[in-house]
N, C-alpha and C positions, 0 to 999 in steps of 0.2 A: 502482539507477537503470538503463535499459534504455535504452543509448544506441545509438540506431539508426543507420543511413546518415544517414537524411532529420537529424536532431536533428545529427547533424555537420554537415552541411552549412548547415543553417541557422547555425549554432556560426561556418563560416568565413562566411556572409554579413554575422552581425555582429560580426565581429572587423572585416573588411574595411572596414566604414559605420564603426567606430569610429575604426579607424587614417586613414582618408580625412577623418573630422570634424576630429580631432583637428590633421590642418593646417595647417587655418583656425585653432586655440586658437593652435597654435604660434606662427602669422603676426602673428596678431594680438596678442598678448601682446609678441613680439619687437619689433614697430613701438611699440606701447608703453614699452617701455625705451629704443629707440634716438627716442622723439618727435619717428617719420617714419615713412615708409610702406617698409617692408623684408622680402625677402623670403630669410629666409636657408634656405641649404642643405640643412637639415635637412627642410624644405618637400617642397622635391623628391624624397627618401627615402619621406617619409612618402607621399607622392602615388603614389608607386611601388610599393610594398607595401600599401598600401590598392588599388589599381589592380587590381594582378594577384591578390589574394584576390576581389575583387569580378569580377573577369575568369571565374578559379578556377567562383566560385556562378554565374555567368552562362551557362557553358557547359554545367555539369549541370542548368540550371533550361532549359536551350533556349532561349532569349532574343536573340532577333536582334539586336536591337534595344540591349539593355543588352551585348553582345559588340561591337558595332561602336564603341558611345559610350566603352567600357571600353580595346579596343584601340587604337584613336587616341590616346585620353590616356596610356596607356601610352609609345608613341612619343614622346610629346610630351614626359615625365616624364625618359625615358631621354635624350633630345637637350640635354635644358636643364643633366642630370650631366653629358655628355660635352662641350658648351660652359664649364661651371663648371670641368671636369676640362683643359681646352685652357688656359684664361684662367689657370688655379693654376700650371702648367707655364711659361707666358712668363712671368709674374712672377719663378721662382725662377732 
């Protein structure tokens, strides 16, 4: 098999769309068990490293456009750990 640059990189864009899909399964599945709408932590992981793999293919694809939508949510992903990670700490 002749695995190129380009074939790797396409490799992390869909790793990144799978770990980013995958979620929503999480989400979705968890609200399911708990029969409510919940979003547990593990979300925000996944959103994270989906994030920044898709960040990752965005940059070497040039993509202005998908860098900017990619870096926001990134912030967003990281903010929402470090509010989970605040609220964990006054509990204990």
């Amino acid at each position: 098999m002749n695995f190129t640059r380009e074939t790797l990189w396409l490799t992390v864009g869909f790793l990144g769309q799978a770990v980013f899909t995958g979620r929503f399964v999480l989400q979705w599945l968890y609200s399911e068990i708990k029969k409510r709408s919940v979003i547990p932590v593990g979300f925000w992981y996944l959103s994270m490293v989906g994030s920044a793999l898709l960040l990752a293919y965005a940059i070497y694809r040039e993509d202005p456009v998908f860098i900017i939508g990619q870096s926001f949510g990134f912030v967003v992903y990281l903010r929402n750990l470090q509010l989970i990670a605040k609220h964990k700490d006054l509990k204990e």
